[in-house]
C-alpha positions in Angstrom: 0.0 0.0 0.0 1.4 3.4 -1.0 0.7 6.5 1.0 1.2 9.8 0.2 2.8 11.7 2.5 2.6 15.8 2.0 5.1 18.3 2.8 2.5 21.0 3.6 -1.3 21.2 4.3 -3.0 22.3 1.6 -3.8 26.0 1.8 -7.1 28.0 0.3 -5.2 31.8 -0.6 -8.0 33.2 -2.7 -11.3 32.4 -4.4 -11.8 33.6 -8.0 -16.0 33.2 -8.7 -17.0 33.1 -12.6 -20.7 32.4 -13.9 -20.4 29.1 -14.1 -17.7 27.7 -11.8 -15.0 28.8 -9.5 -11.8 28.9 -9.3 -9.5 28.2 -5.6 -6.1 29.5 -5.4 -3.5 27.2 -3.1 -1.1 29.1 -1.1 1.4 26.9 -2.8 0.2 28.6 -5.9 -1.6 25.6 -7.7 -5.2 26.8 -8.8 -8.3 24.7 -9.1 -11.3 25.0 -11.2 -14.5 24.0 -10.1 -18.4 24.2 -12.2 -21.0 25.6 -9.5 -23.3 22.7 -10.3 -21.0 20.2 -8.3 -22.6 22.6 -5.2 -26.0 23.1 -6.2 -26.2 26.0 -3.0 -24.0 27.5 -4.8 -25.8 27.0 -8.4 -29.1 28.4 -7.1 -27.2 31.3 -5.1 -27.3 34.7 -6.4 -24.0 36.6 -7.7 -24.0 38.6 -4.4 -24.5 35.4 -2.1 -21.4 33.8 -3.8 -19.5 36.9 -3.4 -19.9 36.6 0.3 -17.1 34.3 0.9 -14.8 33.4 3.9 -11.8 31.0 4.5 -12.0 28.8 7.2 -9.4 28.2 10.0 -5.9 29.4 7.8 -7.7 28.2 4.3 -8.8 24.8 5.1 -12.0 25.5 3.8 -14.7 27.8 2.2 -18.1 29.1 3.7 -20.8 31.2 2.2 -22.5 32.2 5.2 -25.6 33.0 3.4 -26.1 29.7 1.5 -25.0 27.5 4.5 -22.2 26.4 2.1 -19.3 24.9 3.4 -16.5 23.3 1.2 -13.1 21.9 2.5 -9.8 21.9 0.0 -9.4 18.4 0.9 -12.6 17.7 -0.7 -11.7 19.8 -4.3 -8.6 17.8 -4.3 -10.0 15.0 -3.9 -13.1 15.9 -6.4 -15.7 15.5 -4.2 -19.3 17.1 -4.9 -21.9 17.8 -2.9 -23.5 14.9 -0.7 -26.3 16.8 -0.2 -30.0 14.8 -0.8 -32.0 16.2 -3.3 -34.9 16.2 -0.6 -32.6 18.4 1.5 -31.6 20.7 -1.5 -35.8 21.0 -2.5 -36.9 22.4 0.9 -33.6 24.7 1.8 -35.4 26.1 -1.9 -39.0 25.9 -0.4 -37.9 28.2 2.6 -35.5 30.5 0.4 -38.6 31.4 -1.4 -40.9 31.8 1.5 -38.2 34.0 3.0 -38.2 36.4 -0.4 
């Protein structure tokens, strides 16, 4: 069994939000590009909600306060998507519409 063994934590520096995706800087300088519909929070959030982003503890991850959206680096390196239900997804929309 081979395991990898890093030199550093991986490090959020900077999040660069497009239309369609986004894109997280490492502190080590590698950059990642990631479509919004892997986080469907994030697909159905507004332009100003996915502006209103904040590292976690040093960079390990990303929160938009606003969407209840929280995505660790560990996870984008590792390609994970959302594990949220589809139940879950459908009434966090119900209640964003009754809140409007």
């Amino acid at each position: 069994m081979i395991t990898l063994e890093l030199e550093r934590e991986p490090r959020i520096a900077d999040v660069i939000l497009r239309r369609d995706s986004f894109a997280v800087v490492l502190a080590d300088g590698r950059a990642l590009v990631v479509p919004v519909t892997w986080y469907p929070r994030l697909m159905h959030g507004t332009a100003r909600e996915r502006k209103n982003w904040r590292l976690l503890g040093n960079g390990y991850a990303i929160e938009w306060p606003e969407l209840d959206e929280h995505v660790s680096v560990e996870g984008l390196l590792a390609g994970r998507r959302s594990t949220e239900s589809s139940t879950s997804i459908k009434k966090w929309l119900l209640a964003r519409r009754k809140a409007a």
